[in-house]
C-alpha positions as CSV (number, residue, x, y, z in Angstrom):
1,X,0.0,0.0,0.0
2,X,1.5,3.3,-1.0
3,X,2.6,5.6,1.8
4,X,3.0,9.8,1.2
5,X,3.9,11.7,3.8
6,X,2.1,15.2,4.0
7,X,3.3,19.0,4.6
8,X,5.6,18.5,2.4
9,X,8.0,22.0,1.3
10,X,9.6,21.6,-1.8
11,X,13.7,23.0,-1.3
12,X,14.9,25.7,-1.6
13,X,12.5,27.8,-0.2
14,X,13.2,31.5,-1.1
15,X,17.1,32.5,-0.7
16,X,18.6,29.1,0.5
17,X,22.0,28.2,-1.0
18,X,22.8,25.6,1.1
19,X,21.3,22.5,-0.3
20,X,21.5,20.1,3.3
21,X,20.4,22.5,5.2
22,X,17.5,23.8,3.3
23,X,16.7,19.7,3.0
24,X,17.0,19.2,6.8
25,X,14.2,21.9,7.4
26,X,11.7,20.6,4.7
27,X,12.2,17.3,6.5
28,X,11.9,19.4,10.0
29,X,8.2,20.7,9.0
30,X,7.2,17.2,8.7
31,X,8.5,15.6,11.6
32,X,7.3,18.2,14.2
33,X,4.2,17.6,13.0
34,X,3.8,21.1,11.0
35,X,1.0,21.7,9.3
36,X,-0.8,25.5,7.2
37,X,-2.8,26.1,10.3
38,X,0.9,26.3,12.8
39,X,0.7,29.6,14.2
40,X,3.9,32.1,12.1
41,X,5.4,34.4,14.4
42,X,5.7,37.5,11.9
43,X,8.8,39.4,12.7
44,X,8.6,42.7,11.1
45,X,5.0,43.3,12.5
46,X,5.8,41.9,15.8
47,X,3.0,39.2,15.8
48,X,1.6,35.5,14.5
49,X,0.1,36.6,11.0
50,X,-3.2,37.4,9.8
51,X,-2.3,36.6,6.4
52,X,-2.2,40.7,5.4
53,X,0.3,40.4,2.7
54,X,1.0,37.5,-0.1
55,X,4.1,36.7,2.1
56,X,1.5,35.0,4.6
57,X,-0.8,32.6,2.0
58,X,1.8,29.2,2.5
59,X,3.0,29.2,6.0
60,X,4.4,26.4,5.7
61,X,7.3,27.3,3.5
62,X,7.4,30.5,5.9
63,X,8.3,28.1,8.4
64,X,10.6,26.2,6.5
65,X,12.6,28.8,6.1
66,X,12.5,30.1,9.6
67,X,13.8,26.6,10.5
68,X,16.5,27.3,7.8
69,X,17.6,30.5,9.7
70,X,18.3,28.9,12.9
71,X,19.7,25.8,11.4
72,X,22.4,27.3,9.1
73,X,23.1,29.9,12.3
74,X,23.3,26.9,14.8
75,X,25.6,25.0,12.3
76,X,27.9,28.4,12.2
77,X,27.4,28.3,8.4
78,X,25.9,31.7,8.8
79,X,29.2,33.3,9.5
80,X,31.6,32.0,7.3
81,X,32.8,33.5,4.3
82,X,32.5,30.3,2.3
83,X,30.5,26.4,2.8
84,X,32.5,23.8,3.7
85,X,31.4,21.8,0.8
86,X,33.1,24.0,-1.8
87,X,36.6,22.7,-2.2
88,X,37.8,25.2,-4.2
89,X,38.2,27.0,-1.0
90,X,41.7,26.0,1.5
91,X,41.5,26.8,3.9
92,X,37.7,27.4,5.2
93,X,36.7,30.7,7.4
94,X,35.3,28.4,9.9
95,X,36.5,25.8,12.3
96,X,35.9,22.1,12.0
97,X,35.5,22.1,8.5
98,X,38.8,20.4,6.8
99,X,39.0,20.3,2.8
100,X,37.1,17.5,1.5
101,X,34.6,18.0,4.1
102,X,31.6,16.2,3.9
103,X,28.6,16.7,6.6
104,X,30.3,14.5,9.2
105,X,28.7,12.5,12.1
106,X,29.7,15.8,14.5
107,X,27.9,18.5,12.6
108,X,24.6,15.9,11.9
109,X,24.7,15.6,16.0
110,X,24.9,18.7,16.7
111,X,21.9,19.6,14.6
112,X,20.2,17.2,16.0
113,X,20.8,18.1,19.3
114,X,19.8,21.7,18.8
115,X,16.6,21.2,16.4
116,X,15.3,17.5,18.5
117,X,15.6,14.6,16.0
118,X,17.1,11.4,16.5
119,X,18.3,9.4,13.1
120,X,20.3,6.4,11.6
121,X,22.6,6.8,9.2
122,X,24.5,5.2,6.9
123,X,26.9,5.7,3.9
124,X,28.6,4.5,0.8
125,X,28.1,3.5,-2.3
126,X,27.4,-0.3,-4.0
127,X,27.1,-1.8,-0.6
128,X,25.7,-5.3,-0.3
129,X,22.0,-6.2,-0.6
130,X,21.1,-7.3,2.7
131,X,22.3,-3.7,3.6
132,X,20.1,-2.6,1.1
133,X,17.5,-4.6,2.7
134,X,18.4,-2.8,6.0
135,X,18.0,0.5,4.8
136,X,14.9,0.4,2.7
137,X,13.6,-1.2,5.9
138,X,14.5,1.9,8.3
139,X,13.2,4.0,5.6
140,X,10.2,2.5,5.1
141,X,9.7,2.0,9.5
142,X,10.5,6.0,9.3
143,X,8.3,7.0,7.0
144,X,5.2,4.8,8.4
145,X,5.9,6.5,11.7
146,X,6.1,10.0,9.5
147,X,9.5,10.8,9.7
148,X,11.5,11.4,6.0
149,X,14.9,10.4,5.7
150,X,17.6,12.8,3.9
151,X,19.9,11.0,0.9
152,X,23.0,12.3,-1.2
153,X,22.9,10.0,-4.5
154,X,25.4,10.4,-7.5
155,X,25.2,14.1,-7.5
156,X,27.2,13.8,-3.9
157,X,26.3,17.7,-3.3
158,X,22.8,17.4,-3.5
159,X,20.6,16.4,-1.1
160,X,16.7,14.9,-1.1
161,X,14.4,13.9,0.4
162,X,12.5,10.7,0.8
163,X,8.9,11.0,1.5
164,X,7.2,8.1,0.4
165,X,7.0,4.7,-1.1
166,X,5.1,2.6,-3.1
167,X,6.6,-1.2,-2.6
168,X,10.3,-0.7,-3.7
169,X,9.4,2.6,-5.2
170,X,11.0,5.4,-3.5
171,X,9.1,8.9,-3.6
172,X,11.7,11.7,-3.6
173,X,11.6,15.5,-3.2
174,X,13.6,18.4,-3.8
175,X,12.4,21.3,-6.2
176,X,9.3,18.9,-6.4
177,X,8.1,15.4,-5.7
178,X,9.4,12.7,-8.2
179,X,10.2,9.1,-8.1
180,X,13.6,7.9,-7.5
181,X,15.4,5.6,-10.4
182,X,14.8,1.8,-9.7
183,X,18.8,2.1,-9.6
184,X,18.6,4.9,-7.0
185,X,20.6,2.7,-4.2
186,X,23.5,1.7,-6.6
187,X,24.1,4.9,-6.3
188,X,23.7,5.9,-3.1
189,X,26.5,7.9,-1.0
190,X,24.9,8.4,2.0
191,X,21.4,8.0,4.4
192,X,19.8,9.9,7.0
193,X,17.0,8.5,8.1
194,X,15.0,10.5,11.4
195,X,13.5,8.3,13.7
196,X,11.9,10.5,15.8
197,X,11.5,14.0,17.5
198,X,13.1,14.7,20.6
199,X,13.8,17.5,23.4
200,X,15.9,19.5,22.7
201,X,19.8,19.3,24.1
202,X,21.7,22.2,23.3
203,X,21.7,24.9,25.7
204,X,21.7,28.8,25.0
205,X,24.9,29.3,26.3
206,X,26.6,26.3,24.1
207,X,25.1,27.8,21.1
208,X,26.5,30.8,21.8
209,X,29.8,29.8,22.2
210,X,29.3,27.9,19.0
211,X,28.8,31.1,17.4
212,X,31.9,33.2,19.0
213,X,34.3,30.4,18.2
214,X,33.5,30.9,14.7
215,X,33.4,34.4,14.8
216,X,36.9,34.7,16.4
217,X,38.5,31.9,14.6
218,X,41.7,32.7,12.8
219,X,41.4,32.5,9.3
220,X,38.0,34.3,9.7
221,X,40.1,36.7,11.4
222,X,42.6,36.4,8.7
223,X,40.7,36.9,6.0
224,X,40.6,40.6,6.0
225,X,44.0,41.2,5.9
226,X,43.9,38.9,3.0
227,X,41.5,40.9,1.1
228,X,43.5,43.9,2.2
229,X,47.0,42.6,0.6
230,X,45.1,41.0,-2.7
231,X,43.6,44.6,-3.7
232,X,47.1,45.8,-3.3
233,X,48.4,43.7,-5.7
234,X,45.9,44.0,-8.7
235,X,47.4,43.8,-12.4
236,X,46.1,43.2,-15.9
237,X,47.3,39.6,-15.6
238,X,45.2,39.0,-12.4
239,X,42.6,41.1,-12.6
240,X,39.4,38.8,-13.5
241,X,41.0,36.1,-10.8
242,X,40.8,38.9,-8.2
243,X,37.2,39.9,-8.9
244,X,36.1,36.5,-9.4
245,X,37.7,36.4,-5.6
246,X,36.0,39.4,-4.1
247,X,32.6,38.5,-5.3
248,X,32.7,35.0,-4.4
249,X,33.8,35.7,-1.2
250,X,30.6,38.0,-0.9
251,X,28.3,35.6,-2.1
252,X,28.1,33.5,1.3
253,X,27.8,36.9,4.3
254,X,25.4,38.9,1.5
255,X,22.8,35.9,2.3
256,X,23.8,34.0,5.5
257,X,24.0,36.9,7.5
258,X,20.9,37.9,6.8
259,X,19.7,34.5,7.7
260,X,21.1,34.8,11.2
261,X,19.8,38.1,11.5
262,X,16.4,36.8,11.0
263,X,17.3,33.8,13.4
264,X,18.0,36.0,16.2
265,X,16.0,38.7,15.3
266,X,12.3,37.2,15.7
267,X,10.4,36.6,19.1
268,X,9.0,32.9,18.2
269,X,11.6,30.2,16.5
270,X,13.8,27.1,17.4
271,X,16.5,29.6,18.3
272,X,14.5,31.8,20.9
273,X,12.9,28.3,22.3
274,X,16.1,27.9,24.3
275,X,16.8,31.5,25.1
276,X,16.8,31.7,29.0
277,X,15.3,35.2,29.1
278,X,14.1,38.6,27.1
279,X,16.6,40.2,28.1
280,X,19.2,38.9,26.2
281,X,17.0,37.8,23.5
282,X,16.4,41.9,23.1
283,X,20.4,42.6,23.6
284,X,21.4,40.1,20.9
285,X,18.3,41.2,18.3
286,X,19.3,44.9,18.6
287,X,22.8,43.9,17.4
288,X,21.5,41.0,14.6
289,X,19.3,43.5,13.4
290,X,21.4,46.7,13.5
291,X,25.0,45.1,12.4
292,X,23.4,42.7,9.3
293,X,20.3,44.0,7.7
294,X,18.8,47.2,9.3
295,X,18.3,49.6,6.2
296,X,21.1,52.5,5.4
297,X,22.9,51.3,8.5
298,X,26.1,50.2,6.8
299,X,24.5,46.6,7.5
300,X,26.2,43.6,5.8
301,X,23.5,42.8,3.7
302,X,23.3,46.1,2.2
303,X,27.2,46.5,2.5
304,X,27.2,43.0,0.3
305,X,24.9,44.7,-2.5
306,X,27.4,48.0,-2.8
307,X,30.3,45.6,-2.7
308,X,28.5,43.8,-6.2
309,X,27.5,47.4,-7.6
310,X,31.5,47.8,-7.2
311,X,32.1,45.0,-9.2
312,X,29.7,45.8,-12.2
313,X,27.5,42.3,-10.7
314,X,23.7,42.0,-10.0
315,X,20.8,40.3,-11.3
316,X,21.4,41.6,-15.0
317,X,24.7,39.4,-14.9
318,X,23.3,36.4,-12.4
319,X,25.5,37.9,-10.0
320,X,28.3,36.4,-11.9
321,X,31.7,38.7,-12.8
322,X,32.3,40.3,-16.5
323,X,35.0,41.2,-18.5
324,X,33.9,44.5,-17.1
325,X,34.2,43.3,-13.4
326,X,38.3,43.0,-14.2
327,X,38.0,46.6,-16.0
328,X,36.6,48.1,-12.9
329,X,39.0,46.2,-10.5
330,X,41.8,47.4,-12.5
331,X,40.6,51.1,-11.1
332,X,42.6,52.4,-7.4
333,X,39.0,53.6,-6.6
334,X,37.6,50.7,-6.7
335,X,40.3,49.1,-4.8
336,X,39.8,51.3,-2.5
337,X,36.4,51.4,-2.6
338,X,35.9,47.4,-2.0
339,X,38.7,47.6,1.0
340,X,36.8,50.3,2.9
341,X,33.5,47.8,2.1
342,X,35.0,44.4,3.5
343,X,36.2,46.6,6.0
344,X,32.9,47.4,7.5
345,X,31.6,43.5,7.4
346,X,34.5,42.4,9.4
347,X,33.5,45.5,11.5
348,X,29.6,44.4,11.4
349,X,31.3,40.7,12.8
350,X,33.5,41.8,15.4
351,X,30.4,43.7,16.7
352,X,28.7,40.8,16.9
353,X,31.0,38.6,18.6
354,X,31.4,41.5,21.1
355,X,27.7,41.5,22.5
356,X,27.6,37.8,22.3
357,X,30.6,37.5,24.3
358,X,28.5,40.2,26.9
359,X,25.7,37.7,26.7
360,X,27.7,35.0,28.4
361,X,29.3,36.9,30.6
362,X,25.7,36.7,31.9
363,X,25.1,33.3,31.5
């Protein structure tokens, strides 16, 4: 008999560019039980909506990506300057996240521990039938008990989700439901399977410290003086190279700052479930808000927009560099220009760091 779980959010959900983590909240909505009639604390207007803009008609991908805010800032992601999968990148901004890096057993468990789940997992590639057997059985016991599981198949950057089944037909979603190919577990890199919800285990405090271990971790640090010496050393020969450099590197803060804005920012949301008190829920919003996406503040977000218009990039090119990106790199001013820019998101960081370093002073 063929089983379909419901509330299902196809991934990604507005401006999510990393592909686990948007999967992991798709799979959240559906194992805590969300459904369109879950109450959406509504951030800017300070209350659960009454649907009084188009923004409120699918609350379910509203939550989804709410989910995705405090995920990607739980997992640190939010304050690197690159992800961890991208190996074109050595070293990463962020600690714990070697070249070649591939969502280890650590970073799983700690998501788990801060978002509830429990899971089984297993990995590889052409491994034997009866394991086969094994995990199309978890699966299958998962998804009866309405829990998906999350799989990496030959694309071994891209994550789905498994949501139903139909004998040995496997239902899978991403940017939309489909069926998986009958080959789909010769192929198969790597299982997730939830189990279950669970209490939450990660304290406010540990998630802080999470958060300023990143923020103060040397080649975050680093970086800026990096950027600093590179625009100092611009030539005709390296010119495209360079701007390819400066607007990949803003690529990553431009959106996942904003995300943990948003994360800290609103009143109801996994994040502010394990906040001991207002108090410092208030202290650490202010700053969010203020430092990464308050309007004409010298935010990050809108920091990461000027730093594009610098480079001749925006939606017109796909926010992809031109030959006209090296022409205006070439240019002292806007050398200068983009140093005084990165300049002010390290700035925005170290800001950060310092008020959630007050924060646990008080914890």
């Amino acid at each position: 008999m063929k089983t379909m779980l419901q509330n299902q959010v196809p991934f990604p959900f507005d401006a999510e560019s990393d592909n686990f983590t948007a999967a992991l909240s798709s799979a959240l909505i559906i194992a805590r039980g969300y459904t369109e009639e879950t109450p959406y604390w509504c951030a800017p207007n300070h209350r659960y909506c009454t649907h009084c803009s188009p923004c409120g008609d699918h609350l379910l991908g509203r939550h989804q990506l709410s989910i995705y805010h405090c995920l990607l800032t739980a997992s640190t992601l939010a304050f690197g300057f690159d992800y961890p999968w991208d190996d074109t990148v050595d070293p990463h901004s962020l600690p714990g996240f070697p070249v070649g890096w591939r969502w280890d057993d650590d970073f799983v468990d700690v998501l788990s521990h801060f978002a509830g789940f429990s899971y089984l997992r297993f990995d590889g590639i052409g491994i034997s039938t009866g394991t086969k057997e094994e995990v199309l059985s978890a699966m299958k016991s998962a998804m009866d008990a309405g829990f998906p599981t999350l799989l990496r198949l030959e694309n071994e950057m891209k994550w789905i989700l498994a949501v139903g089944y139909d004998d040995n037909l496997v239902y899978g979603l991403d940017t939309q439901l489909h069926e998986l190919p009958a080959n789909w577990y010769a192929v198969l890199r790597d299982a997730i399977v939830i189990t279950g919800s669970t209490t939450p285990r990660m304290t406010y405090k540990a998630l802080l410290e999470r958060i300023v271990s990143a923020l103060t971790y040397q080649e975050h640090t680093a970086l800026e003086g990096v950027i600093m010496d590179v625009l100092d050393h611009v030539t005709e020969e390296n010119a495209m190279e360079i701007a390819g450099m400066m607007c990949g590197i803003n690529g990553v803060p431009i959106e996942a700052r904003w995300h943990a804005a948003e994360a800290f920012s609103s009143d109801r949301n996994l994040i502010q479930d394990i906040c001991p008190n207002k108090a410092l829920q208030a202290q650490l919003s202010d700053v969010f808000f203020a430092r990464y996406i308050k309007n004409d503040n010298d935010e990050t977000h809108g920091i990461g927009w000027k730093i594009w218009g610098a480079l001749g990039v925006g939606p017109e090119t796909g926010y992809q560099i031109t030959a006209q990106s090296a022409a205006l790199i070439m240019q002292k001013e806007t050398q200068e220009t983009l140093k005084r820019l990165y300049a002010k998101v390290f700035e925005n960081d170290r800001a950060v760091c310092a008020a959630l370093q007050k924060c646990l002073a008080q914890l």
